[in-house]
C-alpha positions in Angstrom: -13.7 -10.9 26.8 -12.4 -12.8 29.6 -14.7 -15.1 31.7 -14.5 -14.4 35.9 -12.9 -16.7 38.1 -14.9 -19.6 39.0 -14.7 -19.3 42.6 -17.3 -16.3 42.1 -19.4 -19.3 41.1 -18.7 -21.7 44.2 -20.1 -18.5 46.1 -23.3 -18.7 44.4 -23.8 -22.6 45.8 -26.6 -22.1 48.0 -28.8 -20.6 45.5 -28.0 -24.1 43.4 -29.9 -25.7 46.7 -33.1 -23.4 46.4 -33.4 -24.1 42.4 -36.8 -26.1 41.8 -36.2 -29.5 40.9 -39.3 -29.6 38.3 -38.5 -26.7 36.6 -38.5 -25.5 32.9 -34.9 -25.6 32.7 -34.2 -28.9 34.2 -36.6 -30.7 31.8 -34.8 -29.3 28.8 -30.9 -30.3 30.0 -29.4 -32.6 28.2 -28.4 -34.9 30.8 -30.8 -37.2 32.3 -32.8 -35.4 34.8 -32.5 -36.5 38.6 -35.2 -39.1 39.9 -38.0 -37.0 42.1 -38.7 -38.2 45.4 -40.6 -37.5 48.2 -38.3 -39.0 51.1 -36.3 -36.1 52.7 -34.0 -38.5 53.6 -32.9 -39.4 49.3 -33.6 -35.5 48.8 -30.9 -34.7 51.6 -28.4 -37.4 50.4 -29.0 -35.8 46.7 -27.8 -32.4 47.8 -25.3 -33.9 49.8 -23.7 -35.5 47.0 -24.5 -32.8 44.3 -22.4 -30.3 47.0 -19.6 -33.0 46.8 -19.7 -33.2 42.8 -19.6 -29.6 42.6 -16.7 -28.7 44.8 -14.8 -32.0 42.9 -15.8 -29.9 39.1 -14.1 -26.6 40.3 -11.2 -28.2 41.6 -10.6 -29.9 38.6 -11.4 -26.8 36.6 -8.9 -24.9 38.7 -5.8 -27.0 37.7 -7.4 -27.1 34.2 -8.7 -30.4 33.7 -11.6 -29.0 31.9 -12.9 -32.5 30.9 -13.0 -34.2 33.7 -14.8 -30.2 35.5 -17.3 -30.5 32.8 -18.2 -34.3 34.1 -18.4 -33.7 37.4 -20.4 -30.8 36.7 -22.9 -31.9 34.6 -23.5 -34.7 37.2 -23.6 -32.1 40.0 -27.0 -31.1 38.0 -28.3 -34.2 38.0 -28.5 -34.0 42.0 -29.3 -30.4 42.3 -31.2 -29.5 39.3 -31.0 -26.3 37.2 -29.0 -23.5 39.1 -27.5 -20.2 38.0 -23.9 -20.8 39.1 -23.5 -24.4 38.3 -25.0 -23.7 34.8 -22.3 -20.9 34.4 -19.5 -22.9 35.8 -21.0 -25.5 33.4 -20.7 -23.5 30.4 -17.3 -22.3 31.2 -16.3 -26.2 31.0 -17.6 -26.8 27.9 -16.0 -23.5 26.6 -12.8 -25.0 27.5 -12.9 -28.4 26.0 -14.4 -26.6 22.5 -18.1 -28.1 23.1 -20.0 -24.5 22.0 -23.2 -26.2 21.7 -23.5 -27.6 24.8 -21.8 -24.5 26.6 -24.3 -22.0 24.7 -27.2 -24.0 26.2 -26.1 -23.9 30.1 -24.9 -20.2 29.3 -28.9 -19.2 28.2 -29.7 -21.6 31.6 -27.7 -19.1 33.2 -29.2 -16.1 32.0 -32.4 -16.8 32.1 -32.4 -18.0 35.9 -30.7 -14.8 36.9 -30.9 -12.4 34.6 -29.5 -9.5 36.3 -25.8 -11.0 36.3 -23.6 -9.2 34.4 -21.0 -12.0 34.0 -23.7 -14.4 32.8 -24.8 -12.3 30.1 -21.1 -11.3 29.3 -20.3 -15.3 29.2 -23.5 -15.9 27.0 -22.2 -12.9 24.8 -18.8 -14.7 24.5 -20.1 -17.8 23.6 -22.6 -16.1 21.2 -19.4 -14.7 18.7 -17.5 -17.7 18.9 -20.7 -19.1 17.4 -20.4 -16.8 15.1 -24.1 -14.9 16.3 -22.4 -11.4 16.7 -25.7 -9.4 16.3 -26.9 -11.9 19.3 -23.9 -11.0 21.6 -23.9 -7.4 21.1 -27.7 -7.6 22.0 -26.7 -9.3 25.4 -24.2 -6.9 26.0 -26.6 -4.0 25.4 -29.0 -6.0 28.2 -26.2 -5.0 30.8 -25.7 -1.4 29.4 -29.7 -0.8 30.6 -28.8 -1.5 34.0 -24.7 -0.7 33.9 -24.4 2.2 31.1 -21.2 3.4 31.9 -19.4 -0.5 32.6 -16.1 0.2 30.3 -15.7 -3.0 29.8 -19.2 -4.0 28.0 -18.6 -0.8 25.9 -15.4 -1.8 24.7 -16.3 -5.6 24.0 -19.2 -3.8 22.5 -17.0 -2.1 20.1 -14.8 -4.7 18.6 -17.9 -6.9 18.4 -19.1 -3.8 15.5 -15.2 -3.8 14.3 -15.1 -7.6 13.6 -18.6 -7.1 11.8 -17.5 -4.7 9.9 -19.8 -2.2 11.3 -17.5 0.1 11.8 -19.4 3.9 12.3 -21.4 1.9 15.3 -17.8 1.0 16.3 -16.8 4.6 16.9 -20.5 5.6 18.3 -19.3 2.9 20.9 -16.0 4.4 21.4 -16.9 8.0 21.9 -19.4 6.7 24.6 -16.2 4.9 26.4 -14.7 8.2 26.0 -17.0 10.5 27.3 -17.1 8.5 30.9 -13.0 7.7 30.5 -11.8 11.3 28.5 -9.9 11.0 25.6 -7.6 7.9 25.3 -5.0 7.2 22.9 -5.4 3.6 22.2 -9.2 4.5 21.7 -8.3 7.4 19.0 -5.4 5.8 17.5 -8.1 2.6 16.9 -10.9 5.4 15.5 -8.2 6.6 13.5 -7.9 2.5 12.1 -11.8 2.7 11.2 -12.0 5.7 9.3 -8.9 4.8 7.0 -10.5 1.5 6.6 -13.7 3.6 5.6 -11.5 5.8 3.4 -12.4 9.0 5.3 -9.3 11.2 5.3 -10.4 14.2 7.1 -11.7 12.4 10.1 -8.9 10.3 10.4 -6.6 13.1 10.5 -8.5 14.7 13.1 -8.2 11.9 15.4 -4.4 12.3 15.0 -4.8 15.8 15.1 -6.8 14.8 18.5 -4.0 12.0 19.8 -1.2 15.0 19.1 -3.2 17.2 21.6 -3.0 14.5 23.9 0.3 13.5 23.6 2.3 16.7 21.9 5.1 14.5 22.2 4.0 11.0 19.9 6.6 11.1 17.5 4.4 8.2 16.0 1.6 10.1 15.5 3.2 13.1 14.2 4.7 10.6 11.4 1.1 9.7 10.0 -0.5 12.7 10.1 2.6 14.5 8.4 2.7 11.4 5.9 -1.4 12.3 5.3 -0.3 16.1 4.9 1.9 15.4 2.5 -0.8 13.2 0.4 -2.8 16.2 0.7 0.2 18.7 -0.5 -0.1 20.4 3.0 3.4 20.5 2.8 3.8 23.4 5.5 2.0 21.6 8.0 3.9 18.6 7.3 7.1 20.5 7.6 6.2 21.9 10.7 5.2 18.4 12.2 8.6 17.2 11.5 10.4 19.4 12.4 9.0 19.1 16.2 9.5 15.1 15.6 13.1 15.7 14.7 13.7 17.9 18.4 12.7 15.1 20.0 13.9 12.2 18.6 17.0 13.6 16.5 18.2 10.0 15.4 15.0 8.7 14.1 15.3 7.5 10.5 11.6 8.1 9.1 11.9 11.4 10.3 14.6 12.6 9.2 14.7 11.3 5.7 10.4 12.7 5.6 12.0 16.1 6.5 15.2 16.0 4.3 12.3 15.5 1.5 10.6 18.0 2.7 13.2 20.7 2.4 13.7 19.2 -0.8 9.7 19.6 -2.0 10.6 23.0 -0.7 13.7 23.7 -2.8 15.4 24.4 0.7 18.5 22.6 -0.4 21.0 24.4 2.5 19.1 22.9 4.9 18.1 19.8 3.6 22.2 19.2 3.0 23.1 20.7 6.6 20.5 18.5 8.0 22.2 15.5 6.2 25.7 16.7 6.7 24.7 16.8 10.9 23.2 13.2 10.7 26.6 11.8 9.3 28.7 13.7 11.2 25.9 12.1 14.9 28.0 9.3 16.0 24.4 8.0 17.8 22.8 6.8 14.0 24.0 3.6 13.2 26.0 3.9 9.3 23.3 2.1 7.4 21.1 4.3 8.2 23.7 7.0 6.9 24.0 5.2 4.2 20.6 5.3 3.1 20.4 8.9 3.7 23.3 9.5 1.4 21.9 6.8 -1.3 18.3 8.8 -0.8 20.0 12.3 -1.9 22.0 11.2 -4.3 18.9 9.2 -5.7 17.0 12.9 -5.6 20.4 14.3 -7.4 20.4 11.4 -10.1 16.3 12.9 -11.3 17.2 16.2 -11.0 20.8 16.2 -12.6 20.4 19.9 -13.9 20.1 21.2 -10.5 23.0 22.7 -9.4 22.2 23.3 -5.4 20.9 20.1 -5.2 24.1 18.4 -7.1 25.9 21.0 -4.8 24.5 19.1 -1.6 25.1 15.6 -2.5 28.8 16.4 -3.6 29.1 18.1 0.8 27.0 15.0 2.0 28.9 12.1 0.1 32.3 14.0 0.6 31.3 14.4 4.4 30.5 10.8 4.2 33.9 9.2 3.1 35.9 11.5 5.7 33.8 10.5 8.7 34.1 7.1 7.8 37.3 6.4 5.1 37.8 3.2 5.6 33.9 2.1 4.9 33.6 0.8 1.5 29.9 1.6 1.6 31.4 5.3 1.8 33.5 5.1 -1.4 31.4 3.3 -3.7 28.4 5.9 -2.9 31.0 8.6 -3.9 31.4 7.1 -7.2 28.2 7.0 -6.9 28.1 10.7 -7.4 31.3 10.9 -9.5 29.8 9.0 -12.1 26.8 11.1 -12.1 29.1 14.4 -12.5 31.3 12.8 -15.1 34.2 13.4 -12.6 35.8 9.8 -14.0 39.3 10.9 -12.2 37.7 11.1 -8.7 35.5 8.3 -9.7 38.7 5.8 -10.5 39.9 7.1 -7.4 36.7 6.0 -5.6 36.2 3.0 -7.4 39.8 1.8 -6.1 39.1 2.7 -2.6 36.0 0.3 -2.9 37.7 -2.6 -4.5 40.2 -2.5 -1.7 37.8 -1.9 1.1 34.5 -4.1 -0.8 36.5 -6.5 -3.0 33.0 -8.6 -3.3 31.6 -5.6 -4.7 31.3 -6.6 -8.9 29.7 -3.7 -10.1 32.5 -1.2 -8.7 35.2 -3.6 -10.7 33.7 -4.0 -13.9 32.9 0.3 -13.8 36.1 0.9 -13.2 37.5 -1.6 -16.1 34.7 -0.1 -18.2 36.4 3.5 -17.3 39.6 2.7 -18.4 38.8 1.1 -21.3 36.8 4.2 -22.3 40.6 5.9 -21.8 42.8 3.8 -23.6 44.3 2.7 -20.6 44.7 -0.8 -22.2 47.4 -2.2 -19.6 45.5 -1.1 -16.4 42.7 -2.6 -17.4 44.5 -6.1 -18.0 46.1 -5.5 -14.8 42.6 -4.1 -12.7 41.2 -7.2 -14.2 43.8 -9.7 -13.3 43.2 -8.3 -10.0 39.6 -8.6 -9.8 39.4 -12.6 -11.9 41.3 -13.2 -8.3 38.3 -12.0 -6.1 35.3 -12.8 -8.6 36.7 -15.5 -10.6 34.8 -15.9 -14.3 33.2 -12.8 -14.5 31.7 -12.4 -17.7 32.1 -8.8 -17.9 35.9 -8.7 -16.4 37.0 -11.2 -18.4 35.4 -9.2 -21.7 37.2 -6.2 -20.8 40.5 -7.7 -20.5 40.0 -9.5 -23.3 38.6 -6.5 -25.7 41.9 -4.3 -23.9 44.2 -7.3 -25.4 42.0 -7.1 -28.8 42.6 -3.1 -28.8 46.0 -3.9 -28.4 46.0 -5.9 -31.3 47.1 -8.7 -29.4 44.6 -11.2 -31.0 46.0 -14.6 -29.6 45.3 -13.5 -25.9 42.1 -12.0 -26.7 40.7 -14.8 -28.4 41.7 -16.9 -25.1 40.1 -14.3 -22.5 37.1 -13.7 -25.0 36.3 -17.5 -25.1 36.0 -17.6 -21.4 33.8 -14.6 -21.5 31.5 -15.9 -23.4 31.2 -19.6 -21.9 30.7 -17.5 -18.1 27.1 -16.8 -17.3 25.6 -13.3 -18.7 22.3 -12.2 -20.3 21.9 -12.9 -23.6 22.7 -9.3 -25.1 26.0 -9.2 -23.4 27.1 -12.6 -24.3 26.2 -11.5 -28.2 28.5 -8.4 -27.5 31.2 -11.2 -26.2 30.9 -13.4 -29.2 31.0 -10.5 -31.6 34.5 -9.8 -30.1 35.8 -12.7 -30.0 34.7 -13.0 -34.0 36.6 -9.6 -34.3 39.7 -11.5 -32.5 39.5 -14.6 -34.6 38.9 -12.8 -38.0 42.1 -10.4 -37.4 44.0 -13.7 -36.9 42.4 -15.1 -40.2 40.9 -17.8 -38.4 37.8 -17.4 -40.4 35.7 -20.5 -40.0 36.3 -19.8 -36.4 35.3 -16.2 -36.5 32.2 -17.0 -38.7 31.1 -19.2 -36.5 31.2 -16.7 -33.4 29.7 -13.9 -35.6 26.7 -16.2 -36.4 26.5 -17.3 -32.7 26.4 -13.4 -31.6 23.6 -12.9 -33.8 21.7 -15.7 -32.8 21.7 -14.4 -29.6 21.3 -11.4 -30.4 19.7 -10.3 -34.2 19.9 -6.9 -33.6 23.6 -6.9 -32.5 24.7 -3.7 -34.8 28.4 -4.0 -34.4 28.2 -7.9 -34.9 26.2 -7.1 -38.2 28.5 -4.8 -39.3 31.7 -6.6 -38.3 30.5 -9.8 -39.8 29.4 -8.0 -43.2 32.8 -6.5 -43.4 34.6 -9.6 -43.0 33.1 -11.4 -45.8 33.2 -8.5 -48.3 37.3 -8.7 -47.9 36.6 -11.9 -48.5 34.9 -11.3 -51.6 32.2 -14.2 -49.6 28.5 -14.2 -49.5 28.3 -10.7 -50.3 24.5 -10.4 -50.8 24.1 -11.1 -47.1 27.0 -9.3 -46.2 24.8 -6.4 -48.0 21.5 -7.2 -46.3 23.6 -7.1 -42.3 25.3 -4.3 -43.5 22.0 -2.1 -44.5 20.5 -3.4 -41.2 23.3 -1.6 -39.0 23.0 1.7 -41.2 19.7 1.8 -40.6 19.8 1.2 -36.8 22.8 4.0 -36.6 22.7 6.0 -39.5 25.6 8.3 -38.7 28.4 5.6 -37.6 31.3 6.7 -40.0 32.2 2.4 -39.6 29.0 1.1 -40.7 28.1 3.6 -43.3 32.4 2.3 -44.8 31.3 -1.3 -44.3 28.2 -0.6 -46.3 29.7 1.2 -49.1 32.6 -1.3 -49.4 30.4 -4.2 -49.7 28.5 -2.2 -52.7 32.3 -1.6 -54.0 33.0 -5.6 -53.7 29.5 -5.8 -55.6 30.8 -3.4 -58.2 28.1 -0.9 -57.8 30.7 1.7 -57.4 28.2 4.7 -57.4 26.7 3.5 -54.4 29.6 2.6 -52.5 30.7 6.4 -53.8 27.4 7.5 -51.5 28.2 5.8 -48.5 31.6 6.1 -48.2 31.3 9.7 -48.4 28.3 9.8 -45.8 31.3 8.1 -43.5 33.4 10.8 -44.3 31.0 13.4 -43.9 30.7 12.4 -40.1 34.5 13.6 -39.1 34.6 10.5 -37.7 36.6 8.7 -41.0 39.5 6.8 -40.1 42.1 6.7 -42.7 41.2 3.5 -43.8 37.9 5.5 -45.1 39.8 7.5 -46.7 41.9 5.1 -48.6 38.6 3.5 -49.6 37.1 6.5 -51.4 40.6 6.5 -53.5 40.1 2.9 -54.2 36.0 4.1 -55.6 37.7 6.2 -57.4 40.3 4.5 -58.9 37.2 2.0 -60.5 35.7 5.5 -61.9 38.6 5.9 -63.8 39.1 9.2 -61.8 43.0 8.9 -61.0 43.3 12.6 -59.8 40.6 12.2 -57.3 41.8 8.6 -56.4 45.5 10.2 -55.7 43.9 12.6 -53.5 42.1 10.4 -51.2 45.0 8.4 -51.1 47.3 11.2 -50.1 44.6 12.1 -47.3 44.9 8.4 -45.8 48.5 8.8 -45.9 48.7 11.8 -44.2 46.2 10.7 -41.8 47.9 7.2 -40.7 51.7 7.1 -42.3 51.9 3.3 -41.2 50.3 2.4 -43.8 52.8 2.5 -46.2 51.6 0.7 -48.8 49.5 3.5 -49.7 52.9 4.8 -51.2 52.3 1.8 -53.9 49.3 3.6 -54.9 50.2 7.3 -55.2 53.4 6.4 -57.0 51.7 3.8 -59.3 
């Protein structure tokens, strides 16, 4: 609510001059009352001066020296006595230099020496809610509705008086009244639309959208909620056909278009959801982040619904549309390997994972995939050489440096990997990870025969990590070829069975450590449960011919022997053995 101009006040001055003196009013002001006299001539100077003081208190109000207004006013009164217009100009002071008490008790003045003002009252009302008395100010404003029913303004202060209460049904009462004099308004729905979310009433706020649409078919805004309320209420058609009309007439607006590409989507209408995609990459008007979130939202749908083939179908077009419109955008490339990695395409996803370390060399996840990638190959020398590259760019990487590392430890080149693994696992990483490090670098250390070394790691991988299987397992083999600590080489070893009961590795560790125990029956069980996986590597085999052996079973020991043999001929001093 915004107080009138003062000089609607000054106006008013000559009905200051016929306020009585003696009245009610002027014995309850504050200020010391003027001294009554019967000389015309002291009366006369009085008025004189009061005029003076007045004029001085609005020109000072004017250039906002509210202090000094409210002085000069309040001393006005002392000459003139209770007035209308210089209690209202008084009040509006004291509004302005924060004094509400004083400024609520010239505004009453006011009002009750003209009661017919509508800017008194409207002051008073004012005053009234910054006092916090809102039930008191919508009551003044409801005095001026008697008189003034159809005065917009009182209806609308009216309103947001019953909003700021919380009386929100009143509030809309009050703005259908404003909008049976004005017609419908969309600031006056959009704010009924407010109040009955607030008041949790669906239906009615959807039809004062459904009421701002008829007013304005075009409110792309509008349409937005009321299809995003549709879609809460699984009217998905309607929704649809909201969007749709949104999407005509602003083409490049993100919301939109990613609420319809869902939409087709909900629908199962994956050509168009795709073609609409495929034309929003290809509009040289949307900016390529918002491309890019397009792209990441499909492929996000694609990566729940991986048994879908229309829909895996349309984020391979979008994604592939994607890197030709744009091929030198890293963003592009990595969201294709994105979707490479989700078809388990890993020859277009190396091929996409080098594009984005050329084009987003900052980008760590797309190095250490693509080390992880050809690791899982046996490409042992491009993965030193990818990670060389990439220890340039992201220096200390705990994961590049492990995968360099574990290629050099494949390659049985222990010295370096011991090197590379020791950096890995001093560079920050979760605990897990740096367990998985630390097993490795045991692995390296023990194949060197650098065993208090590789004890040492073993123990630190499990301390990080208990429930490291392959540290388990590793360590436990390591001491039964060293014929060390076998019963808790046993206990590490039954642990990693019994997390992966059908690793051919751990089920050979197991039974080897019951062969170093001499419990040759058992270690007979396991090591056949290793071989009974197809996975048994010829040192497997070789084992069961050594179980064997202790059976006093030469015939089968030969056997299993032969079968190692045949399996791996480096290891010729299996030849020992069959011709012993």
């Amino acid at each position: 609510m915004k107080f009138p101009a003062l000089f609607f006040a000054f106006s008013l001055v000559p009905l200051v001059l016929m306020a009585p003196a003696d009245s009610a009013l002027a014995q309850r002001t504050p200020a010391v009352a003027p001294v009554v006299t019967d000389s015309a001539a002291v009366q006369q100077q009085n008025e004189s001066e009061g005029r003076r003081l007045f004029v001085r208190g609005i020109t000072e109000f004017e250039f906002e020296n509210y202090e000094e207004a409210a002085a000069l006013l309040v001393q006005a009164r002392e000459k003139l006595g209770p007035a209308p217009a210089l209690d209202y100009a008084i009040a509006q002071s004291m509004v302005e230099i924060g004094n509400m008490i004083d400024a609520l008790y010239y505004a009453e003045s006011a009002v009750e020496l003209a009661p017919d003002n509508k800017w008194y009252r409207m002051t008073l009302a004012e005053i009234y809610q910054e006092n916090g008395r809102l039930a008191d100010s919508v009551a003044q404003l409801e005095i001026i509705l008697e008189t003034s029913p159809s005065d917009i303004d009182v209806l609308y202060s009216i309103a947001q008086l019953y909003m700021m209460e919380g009386e929100l049904v009143p509030a809309n009462e009050t703005l259908d009244r404003i909008m049976q004099i004005t017609g419908p308004e969309m600031q006056l729905l959009y704010q009924k639309y407010r109040n009955y979310v607030v008041m949790g009433d669906r239906e009615s706020a959807m039809d004062q959208l459904e009421r701002m649409l008829e007013l304005e078919p075009d409110n792309v805004a509008a349409m937005q909620i009321l299809s995003q309320i549709y879609i809460e209420e699984a009217q998905f058609s309607r929704a649809l056909e909201l969007m749709e009309q949104a999407q005509v007439l602003d083409p490049a607006n993100e919301e939109t278009l990613i609420t319809l590409t869902d939409l087709y989507i909900r629908e199962e209408r994956w050509d168009e959801a795709g073609a609409l995609l495929v034309r929003m990459i290809q509009n040289p008007g949307i900016e390529t982040m918002v491309k890019a979130e397009l792209v990441q939202y499909l492929l996000g749908q694609a990566d729940r619904d991986p048994e879908n083939e229309s829909l895996m179908e349309a984020a391979g077009t979008l994604v592939q549309t994607f890197v030709a419109h744009d091929p030198e955008l890293g963003m592009a490339h990595a969201l294709a390997a994105e979707y490479y990695n989700m078809t388990g395409d890993d020859d277009r996803l190396l091929e996409s994972l080098t594009r984005t370390n050329e084009l987003l060399p900052e980008n760590e996840p797309a190095w250490r995939q693509r080390l992880q990638i050809l690791l899982s190959n046996d490409r042992f020398d491009e993965v030193i050489v990818v990670a060389q590259q990439a220890d340039e760019v992201i220096p200390d990487d705990a994961f590049v440096l492990f995968f360099k590392g574990l290629a050099h430890l494949l390659q049985q080149s222990y010295e370096e990997a011991s090197t590379i693994l020791e950096r890995a696992a001093a560079a920050p990483a979760t605990r897990p990870f740096r367990s998985i490090v630390y097993g490795s670098l045991g692995d390296a250390l023990s194949s060197m025969d650098q065993h208090a070394r590789s004890d040492e790691a073993y123990e630190q991988s499990l301390r990080l990590d208990p429930d490291n299987h392959t540290a388990l397992n590793n360590f436990a083999y390591s001491l039964s070829l060293r014929q060390l600590r076998l019963d808790e080489a046993l206990e590490m070893s039954q642990r990693a069975v019994e997390a992966e009961p059908d690793n051919a590795a751990f089920l050979d560790t197991l039974g080897w450590v019951y062969f170093k125990l001499g419990e040759y029956q058992n270690a007979k069980t396991y090591i056949r449960a290793s071989i009974d996986t197809g996975d048994a590597s010829a040192v497997v085999l070789e084992h069961m011919g050594d179980v064997y052996e202790k059976l006093e079973d030469p015939a089968n020991a030969r056997y299993w022997w032969q079968k190692a043999f045949d399996k791996d001929e480096t290891k010729e001093h299996l030849l020992e053995k069959l011709d012993s």
